[in-house]
N, C-alpha and C positions, 0 to 999 in steps of 0.2 A: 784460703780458708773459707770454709761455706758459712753461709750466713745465720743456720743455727747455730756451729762452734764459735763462732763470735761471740754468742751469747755469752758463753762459758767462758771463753778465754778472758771475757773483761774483770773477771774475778781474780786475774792472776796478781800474787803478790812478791817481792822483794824481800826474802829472809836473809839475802847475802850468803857469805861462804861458811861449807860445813866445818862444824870443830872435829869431825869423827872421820878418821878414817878409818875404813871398811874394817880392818882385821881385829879392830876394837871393837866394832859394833858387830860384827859377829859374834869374838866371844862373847859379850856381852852378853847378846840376843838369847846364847847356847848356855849360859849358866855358867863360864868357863872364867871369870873376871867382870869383877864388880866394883871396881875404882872409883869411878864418876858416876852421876845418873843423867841419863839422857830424857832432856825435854823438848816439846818441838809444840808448833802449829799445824796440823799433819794437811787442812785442810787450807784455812783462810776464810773469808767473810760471806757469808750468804748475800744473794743479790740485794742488793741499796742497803746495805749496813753501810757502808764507804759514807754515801751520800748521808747518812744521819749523823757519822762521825764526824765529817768535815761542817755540815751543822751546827756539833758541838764544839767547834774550832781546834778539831783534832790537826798535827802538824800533818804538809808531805808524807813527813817519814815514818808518822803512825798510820797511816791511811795504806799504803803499801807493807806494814809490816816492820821494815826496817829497821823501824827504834827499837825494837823489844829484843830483849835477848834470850835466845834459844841454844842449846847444846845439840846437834844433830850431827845427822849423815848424810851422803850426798847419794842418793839413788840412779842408778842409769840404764835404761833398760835395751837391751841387743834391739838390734834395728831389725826383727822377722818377726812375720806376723802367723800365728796359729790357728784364725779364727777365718772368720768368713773374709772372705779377697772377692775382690770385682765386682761388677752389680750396674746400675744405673748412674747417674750424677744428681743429687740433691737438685730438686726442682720444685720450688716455693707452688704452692697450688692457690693460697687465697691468705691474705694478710690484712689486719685492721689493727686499730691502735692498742686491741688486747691482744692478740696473738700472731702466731702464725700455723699454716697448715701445710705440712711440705710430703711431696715422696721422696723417703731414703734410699742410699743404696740397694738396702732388702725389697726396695718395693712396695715398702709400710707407707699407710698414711699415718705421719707424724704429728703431734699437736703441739708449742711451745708455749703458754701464758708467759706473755712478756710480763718483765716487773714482778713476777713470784716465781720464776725458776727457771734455770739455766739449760736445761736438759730435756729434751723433746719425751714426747711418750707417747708410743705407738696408739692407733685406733683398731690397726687390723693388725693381722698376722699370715706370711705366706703359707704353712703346712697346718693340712687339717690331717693328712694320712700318709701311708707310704707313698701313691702316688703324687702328693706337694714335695712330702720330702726327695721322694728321686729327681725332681725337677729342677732341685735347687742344689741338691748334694756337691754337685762339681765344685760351688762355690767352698767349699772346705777340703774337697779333694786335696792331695800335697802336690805341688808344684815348684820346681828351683825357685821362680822370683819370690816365694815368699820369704826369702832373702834378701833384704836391697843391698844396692850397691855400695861396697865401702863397709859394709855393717864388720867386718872383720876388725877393720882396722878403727874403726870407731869405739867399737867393745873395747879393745887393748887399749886404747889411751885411756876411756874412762875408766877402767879400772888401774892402770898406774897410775891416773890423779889420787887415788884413795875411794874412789867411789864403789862402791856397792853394786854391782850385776845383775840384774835381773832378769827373769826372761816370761813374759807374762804367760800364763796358758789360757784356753776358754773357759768359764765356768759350766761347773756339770749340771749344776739346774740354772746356771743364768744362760747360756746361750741355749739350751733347748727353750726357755719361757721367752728367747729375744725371737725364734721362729712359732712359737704355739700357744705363746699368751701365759699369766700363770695360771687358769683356770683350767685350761683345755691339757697344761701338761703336767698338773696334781690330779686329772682326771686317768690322762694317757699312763701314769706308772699302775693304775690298776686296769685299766682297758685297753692298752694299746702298751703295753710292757715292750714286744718285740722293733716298738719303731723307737719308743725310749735307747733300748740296748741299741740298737743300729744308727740312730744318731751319734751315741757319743760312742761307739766302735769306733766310726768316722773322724768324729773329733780326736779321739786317743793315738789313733793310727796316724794322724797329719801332726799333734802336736810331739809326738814319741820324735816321728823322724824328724822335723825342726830341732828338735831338742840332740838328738843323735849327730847331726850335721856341727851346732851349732859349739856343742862340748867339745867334738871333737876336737875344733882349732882353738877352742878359745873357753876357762873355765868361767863356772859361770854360780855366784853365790846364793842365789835365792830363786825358787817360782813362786810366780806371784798369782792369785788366783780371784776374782771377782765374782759374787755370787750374789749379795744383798735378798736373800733368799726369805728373811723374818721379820716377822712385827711385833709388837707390842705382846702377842697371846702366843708369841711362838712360832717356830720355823713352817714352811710351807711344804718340807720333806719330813717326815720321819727317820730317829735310829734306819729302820727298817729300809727305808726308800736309798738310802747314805749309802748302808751296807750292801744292795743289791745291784745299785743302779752306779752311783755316783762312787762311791768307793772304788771299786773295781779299776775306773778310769784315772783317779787320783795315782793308786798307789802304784800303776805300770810307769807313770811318768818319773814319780817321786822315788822311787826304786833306781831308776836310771840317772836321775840327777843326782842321786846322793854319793850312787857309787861313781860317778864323774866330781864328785869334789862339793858339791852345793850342800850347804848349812842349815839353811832355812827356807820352810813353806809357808807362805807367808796367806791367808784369807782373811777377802775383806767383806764383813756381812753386818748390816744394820740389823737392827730388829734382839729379839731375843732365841740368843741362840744354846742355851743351857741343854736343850732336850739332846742334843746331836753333837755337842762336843767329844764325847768318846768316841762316837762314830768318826769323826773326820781324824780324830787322834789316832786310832788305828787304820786310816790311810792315809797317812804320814803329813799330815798339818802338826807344824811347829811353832807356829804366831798367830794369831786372831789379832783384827780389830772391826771399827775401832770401840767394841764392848760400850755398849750403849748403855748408860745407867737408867733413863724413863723407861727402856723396855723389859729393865730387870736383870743387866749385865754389873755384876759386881766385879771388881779385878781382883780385892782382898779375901773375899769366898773363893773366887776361881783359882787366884793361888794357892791356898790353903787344900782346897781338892785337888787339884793338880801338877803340885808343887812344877819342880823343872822340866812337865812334861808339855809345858805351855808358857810360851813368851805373849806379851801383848804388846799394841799400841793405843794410846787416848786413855779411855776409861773415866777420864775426869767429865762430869755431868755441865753441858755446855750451860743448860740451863737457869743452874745457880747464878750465872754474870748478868742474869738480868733481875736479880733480887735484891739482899741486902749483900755488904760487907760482912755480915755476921754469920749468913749462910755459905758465903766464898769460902772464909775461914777455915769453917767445919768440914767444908769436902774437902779442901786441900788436908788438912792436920788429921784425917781419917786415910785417906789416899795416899798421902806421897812417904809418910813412913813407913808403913812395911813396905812396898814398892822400894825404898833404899835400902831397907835391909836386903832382901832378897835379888835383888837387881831383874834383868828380863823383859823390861817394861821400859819403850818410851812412853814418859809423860804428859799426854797432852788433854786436851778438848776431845770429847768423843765424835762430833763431827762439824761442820762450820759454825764459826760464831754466829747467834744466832739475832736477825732483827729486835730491837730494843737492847741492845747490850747497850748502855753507856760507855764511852771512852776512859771515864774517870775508873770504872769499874771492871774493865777491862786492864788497866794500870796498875791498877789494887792486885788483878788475879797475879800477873806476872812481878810482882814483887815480891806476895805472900811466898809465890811457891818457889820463888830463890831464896827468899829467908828460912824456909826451911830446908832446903836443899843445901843452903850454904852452911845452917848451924851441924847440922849433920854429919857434913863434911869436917868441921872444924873441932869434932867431939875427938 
């Protein structure tokens, strides 16, 4: 493991085995069967929550997760990769007790602040034009290994354990902002359109045949898709940029998956993303998360406008757990019943628990929201 995913990786937690197996959490997902409702931790602890927890003499098995009870499913993703392949070896460039400054694979100089966040974040970027991006194209051209070995038979078991299939693709505006920054490539869909179109041709064309290779022997239940495209004021594409640019690339894949057997497309984008939910609805997204309430993501609005045309995940506002019990309350008893009326919807945190949670009140959120889940059930 390189020594920025270290970072990451120490965040991992212990939720134990799923209650869900897959053909339940599909229909589910699909509007098809609403039995149970499904709640989870989708993420875990933002960096030194742990350490404040055990502070407040949190156990072991709350500090890993373990105590708490979740309803879920177990996700497993084919072992091929659709995105950039090869490159350099992670090489640390200059380190002090706040951070680190490394080149990534791409070439990027990457920045990490230790102790406030787990995930590097580029300084540069390799393509200013067609001639960066021809330079570096090869690295997403299709080739057999981006298949590994075994990934066949790996797929097949994890999905007769009950697990959930997934096969992740690139995102249509996150891996072109991972080569051109997001400035230069909210600039690029109105000045540089045709190197826009030519990169994700590239991307669509590599991720189509992976996906073509990979259905063939083996079906496969969900694409999964990473974008984190919006903030607080709004997406960094437009309707318009969706339907020209990004669409296009979505709906060749999702066309192919669907008619190979797969259920659900599944997009994961922080921020506020209300302006471009149609748009990605008509290039076949069927789940969003995890619908961020500070930046204006309602789950019970989105349902109500888009009834079974949208499943979610999260939606519950992480932020409450670090206030009173009286504000926990009201987002859960606003949240989690229509969410069990209608089903569709895992439950959870819209993204990691966040620094200043209390333990005590963190205890509180996972009770409240089986007490209503449970009277619910019991009606």
């Amino acid at each position: 493991m390189s020594k920025l995913g270290a970072y990451h990786a120490a965040l991992a937690v212990n939720k134990g085995g799923a209650d869900v197996l897959r053909e339940e959490f599909l229909d589910y997902m699909t509007f098809r069967r609403n039995d149970r409702p499904l709640f989870d931790e989708i993420w875990g602890p933002l960096v030194g929550l742990k350490e404040e927890w055990a502070a407040q003499g949190a156990r072991p098995e709350e500090l890993d997760l373990s105590a708490f009870r979740y309803r879920r499913a177990t996700f497993a993703g084919v072992r091929a990769s659709a995105g950039w392949v090869g490159g350099g070896e992670e090489r640390i460039l200059e380190e002090t007790a706040e951070h680190i400054i490394a080149l990534d694979r791409m070439g990027r100089r990457v920045k990490l602040c230790k102790g406030a966040a787990t995930i590097a974040l580029p300084l540069d970027y390799p393509v200013r034009d067609m001639d960066d991006w021809r330079r570096v194209k090869a690295h997403y051209e299709f080739r057999e290994d981006r298949l590994a070995t075994g990934w066949e038979k790996a797929a097949l078991e994890a999905r007769a354990s009950g697990a959930v299939l997934a096969l992740r693709v690139p995102g249509g505006f996150d891996e072109p902002r991972q080569l051109l920054g997001e400035e230069r490539l909210c600039l690029a869909f109105h000045e540089q359109p045709e190197l826009v179109q030519e990169i994700l041709r590239t991307l669509g064309d590599t991720a189509f045949r992976v996906l073509e290779r990979v259905t063939a022997r083996v079906p496969v239940d969900m694409l999964d898709v990473h974008e984190d495209m919006a903030g607080k004021s709004g997406p960094l594409a437009g309707p318009r940029q969706v339907a020209e640019f990004i669409g296009p690339y979505y709906r060749r894949l999702w066309d192919l998956a669907r008619e190979r057997g797969a259920r659900l497309f599944r997009q994961d984008s922080d921020g506020n993303m209300n302006a471009v939910i149609p748009a990605f609805l008509d290039a076949g997204v069927n789940v969003m998360y995890p619908m961020e309430p500070a930046a204006g993501m309602d789950i019970v609005k989105a349902r109500e406008s888009y009834g079974t045309r949208l499943a979610f995940m999260g939606g519950i506002d992480k932020h409450v757990l670090r206030r009173s019990r009286r504000e926990i309350a009201s987002e859960l008893a606003y949240k989690i019943p229509p969410m069990l009326r209608t089903g569709g919807c895992v439950l959870g945190l819209d993204h990691r628990i966040p620094n200043g949670t209390p333990i005590a009140h963190y205890r509180y959120y996972i009770r409240e929201a089986w007490r209503l889940m449970d009277s619910a059930a019991a009606v």
